[in-house]
matplotlib code that plots the C-alpha trace (Angstrom):
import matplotlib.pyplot as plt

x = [101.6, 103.8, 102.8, 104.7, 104.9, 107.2, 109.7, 109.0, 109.3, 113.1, 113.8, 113.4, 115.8, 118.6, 118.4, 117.8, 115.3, 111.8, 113.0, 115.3, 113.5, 110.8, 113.1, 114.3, 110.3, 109.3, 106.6, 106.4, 107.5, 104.2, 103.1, 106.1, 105.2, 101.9, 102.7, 104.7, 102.0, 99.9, 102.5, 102.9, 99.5, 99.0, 101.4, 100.8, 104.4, 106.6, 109.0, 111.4, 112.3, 111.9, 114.8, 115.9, 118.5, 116.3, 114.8, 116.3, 115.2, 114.0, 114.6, 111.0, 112.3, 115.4, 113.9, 111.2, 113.6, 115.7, 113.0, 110.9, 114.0, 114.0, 110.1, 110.7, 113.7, 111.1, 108.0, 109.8, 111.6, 107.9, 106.3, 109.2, 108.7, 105.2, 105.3, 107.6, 105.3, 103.0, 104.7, 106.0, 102.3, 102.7, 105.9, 104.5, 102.7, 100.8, 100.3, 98.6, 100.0, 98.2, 98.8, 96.5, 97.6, 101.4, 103.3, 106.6, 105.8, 105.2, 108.3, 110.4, 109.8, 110.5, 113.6, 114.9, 113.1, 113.5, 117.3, 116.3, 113.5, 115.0, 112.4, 109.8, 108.5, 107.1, 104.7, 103.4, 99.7, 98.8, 95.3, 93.1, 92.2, 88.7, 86.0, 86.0, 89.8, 90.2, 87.1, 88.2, 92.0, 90.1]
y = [91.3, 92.2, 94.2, 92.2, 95.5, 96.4, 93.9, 95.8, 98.9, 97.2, 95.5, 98.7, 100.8, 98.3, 98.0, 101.9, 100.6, 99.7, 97.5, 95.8, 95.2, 93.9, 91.3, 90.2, 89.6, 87.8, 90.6, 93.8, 96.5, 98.2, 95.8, 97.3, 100.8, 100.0, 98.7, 101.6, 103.9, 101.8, 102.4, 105.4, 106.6, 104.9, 105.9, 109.4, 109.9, 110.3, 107.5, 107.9, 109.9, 109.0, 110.1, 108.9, 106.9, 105.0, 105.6, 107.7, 107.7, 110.8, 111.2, 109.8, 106.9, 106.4, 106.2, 104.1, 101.9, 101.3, 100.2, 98.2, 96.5, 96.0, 95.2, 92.4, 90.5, 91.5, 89.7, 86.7, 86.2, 86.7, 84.4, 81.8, 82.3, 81.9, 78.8, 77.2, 78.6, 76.1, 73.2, 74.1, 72.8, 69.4, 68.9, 69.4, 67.1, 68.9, 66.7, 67.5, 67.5, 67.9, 67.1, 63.5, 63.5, 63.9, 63.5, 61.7, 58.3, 59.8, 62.4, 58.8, 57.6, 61.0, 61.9, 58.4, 58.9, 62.6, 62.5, 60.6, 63.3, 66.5, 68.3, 67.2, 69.2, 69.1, 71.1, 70.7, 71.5, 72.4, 71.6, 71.4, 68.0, 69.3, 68.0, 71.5, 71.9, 68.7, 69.6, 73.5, 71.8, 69.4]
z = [112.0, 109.5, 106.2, 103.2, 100.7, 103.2, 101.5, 98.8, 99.8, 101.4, 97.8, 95.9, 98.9, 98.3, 94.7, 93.5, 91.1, 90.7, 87.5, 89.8, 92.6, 90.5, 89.1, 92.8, 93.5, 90.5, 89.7, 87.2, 87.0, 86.9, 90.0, 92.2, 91.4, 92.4, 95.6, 96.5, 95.5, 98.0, 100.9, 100.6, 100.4, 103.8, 105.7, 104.1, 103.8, 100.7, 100.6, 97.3, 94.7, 91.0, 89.1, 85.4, 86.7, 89.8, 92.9, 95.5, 99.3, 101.1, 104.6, 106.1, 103.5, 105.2, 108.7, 107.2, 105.1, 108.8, 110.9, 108.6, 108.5, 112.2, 112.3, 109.8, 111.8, 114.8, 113.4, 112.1, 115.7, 117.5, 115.2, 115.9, 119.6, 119.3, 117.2, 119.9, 122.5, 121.1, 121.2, 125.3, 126.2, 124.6, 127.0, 130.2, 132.8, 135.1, 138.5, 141.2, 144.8, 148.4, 151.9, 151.7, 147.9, 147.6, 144.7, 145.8, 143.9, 140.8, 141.6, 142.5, 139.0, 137.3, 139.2, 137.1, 133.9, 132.9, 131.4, 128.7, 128.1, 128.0, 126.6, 129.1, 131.8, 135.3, 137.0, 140.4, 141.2, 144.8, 145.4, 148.6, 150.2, 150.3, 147.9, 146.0, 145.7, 144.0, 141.5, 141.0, 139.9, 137.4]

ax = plt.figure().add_subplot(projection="3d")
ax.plot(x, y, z, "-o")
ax.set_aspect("equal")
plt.show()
């Protein structure tokens, strides 16, 4: 989802340095150079300026910079969501419920049970009485 030279590319905005940046990361010099070189090549968009002192933002850097700022915090809350998302499926009973098939007993026993599980959900099925409503829900 999300492209990692972009932390990169967000390391060497905030420091003003490949040298820097590549100290933050735990990688060369040479090996943050490179990766910029790769980003920029694929976006097809100049990102920085190289000046004796550092590294210098253009404008397409700036608005680049911004919202791969925004796309990380993004990705890492969608990824979070999605991981619980998981997890929401383990929690919930499905039971089925019909006219010749009701569910009050078991709804008896959970209307007692479920404070001391939270986290536990209920879903009620409607299926027909017929032979092929109770097959199509199974």
């Amino acid at each position: 989802m999300y492209n990692p030279v972009l932390d990169t590319f967000i390391t060497v905005a905030e420091c003003g340095s490949f040298t820097k940046a590549s100290e933050l990361l735990y990688i060369s010099p040479t090996a943050v150079m490179k990766q910029m070189n790769t980003l920029e090549a694929h976006l097809d968009v100049k990102l920085t300026e190289r000046t004796p002192t550092g590294v210098k933002l253009t404008a397409a850097g700036e608005i680049i910079y911004r919202d791969a700022k925004f796309m990380k915090d993004y990705s890492k809350k969608s990824l979070a969501e999605a991981k619980a998302s998981e997890h929401s499926y383990d929690t919930t009973f499905c039971v089925g419920t019909s006219l010749l098939n009701p569910a009050k007993p078991f709804m008896d026993i959970w209307y007692r049970v479920n404070k001391k599980f939270p986290d536990y959900k209920l879903h009620l099925v409607p299926f027909e009485d017929d032979h092929d409503g109770i097959l199509s829900e199974i």
